[in-house]
VOGU-3710 file (C-alpha; in Angstrom, 3 decimals, decimal comma):
1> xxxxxxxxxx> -15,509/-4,092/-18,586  -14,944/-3,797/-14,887  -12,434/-6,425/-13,480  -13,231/-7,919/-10,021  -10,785/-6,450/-8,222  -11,772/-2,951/-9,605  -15,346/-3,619/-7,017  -13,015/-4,049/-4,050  -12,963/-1,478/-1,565  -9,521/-2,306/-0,577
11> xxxxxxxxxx> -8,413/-1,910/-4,077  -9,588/1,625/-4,454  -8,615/2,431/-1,050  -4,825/0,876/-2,457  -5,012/3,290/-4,862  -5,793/6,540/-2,969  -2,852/5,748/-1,183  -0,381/5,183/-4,305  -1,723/8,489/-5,618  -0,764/10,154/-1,860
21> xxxxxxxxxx> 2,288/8,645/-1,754  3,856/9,353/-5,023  2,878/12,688/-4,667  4,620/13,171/-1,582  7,737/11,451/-3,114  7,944/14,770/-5,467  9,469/16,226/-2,404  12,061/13,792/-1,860  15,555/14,346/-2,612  16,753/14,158/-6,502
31> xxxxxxxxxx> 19,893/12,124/-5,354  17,077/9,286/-3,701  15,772/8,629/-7,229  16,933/5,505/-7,196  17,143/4,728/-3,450  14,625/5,384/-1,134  12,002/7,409/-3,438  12,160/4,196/-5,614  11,371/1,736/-3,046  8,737/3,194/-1,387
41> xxxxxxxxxx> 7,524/3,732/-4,576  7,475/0,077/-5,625  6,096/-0,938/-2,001  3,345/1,563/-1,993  2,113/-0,208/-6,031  2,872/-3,454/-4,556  -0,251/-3,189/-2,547  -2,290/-2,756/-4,815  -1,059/-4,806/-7,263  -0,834/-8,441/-4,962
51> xxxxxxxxxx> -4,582/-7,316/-4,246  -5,801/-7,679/-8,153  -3,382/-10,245/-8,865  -4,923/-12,341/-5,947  -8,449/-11,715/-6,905  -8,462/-13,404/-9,952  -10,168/-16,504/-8,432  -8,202/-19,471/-8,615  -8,411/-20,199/-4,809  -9,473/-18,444/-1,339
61> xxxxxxxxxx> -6,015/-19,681/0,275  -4,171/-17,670/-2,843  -6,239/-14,760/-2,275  -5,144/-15,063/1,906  -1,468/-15,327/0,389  -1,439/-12,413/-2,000  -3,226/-10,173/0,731  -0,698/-11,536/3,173  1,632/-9,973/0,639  -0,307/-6,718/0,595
71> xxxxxxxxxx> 0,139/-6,141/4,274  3,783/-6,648/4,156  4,037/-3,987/1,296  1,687/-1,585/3,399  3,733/-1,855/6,464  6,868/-1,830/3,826  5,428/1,782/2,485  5,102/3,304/6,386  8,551/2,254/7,785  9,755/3,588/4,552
81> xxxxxxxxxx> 8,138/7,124/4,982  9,326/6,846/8,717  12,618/6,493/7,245  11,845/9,521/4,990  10,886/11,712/8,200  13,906/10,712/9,981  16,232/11,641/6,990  14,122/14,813/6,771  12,701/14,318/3,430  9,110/14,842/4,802
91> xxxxxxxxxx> 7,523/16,047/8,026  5,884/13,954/10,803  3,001/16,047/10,328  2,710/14,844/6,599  2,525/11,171/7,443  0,437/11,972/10,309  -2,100/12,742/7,678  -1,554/9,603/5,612  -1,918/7,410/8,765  -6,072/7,366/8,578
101> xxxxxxxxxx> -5,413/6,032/5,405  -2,538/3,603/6,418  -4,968/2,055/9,425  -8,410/1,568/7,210  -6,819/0,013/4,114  -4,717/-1,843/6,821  -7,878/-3,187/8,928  -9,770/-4,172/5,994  -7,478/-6,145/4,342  -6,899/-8,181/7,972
111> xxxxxxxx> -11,016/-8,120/7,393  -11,215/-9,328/4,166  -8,578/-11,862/4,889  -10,751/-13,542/7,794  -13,707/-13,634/5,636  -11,385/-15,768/3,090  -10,505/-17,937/6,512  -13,807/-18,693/7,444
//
């Protein structure tokens, strides 16, 4: 059985990103476990998770809020990896890399959000 949010291309773009990011958290510091590899961590899952939670139906206007939440957590995941490259636990030209990714899933959620709107 496929769920809903499964078909969504912002979903599976979500999760190309969690996959990216946690393996670029392997490089991070063993003394950030619990700090900033674990928050970036939970940011980077939060995306996709407010997007499956918030296609489940019940309203367009809880769908808007839940992707509202998405954004937060995307922009939450890149100021955290800027943090990271400042701290020298990655390189700019990492992220660099990453930022493709960051500005698609980004623009199609503000999409998919003002198809909800209208």
């Amino acid at each position: 059985m496929e769920y809903n949010f499964e078909k969504l291309e912002v979903y599976k773009l979500s999760e190309k990103l969690v996959l990216e990011v946690y393996n670029l958290t392997k490089n991070f510091p063993k003394e950030e476990v619990f700090g900033l590899t674990s928050q970036v961590k939970r940011a980077v899952v939060s995306i996709s998770l407010n997007i499956a939670e918030g296609s489940t139906g019940r309203s367009k206007k809880d769908f808007v809020r839940f992707l509202n939440t998405a954004i937060g957590s995307l922009i939450e995941t890149k100021s955290a990896l800027s943090i990271a490259i400042k701290l020298s636990f990655i390189k700019q030209e990492v992220v660099d890399k990453l930022n493709q990714n960051f500005d698609e899933l980004f623009f199609k959620l503000i999409a998919l959000k003002k198809s909800l709107n209208e």
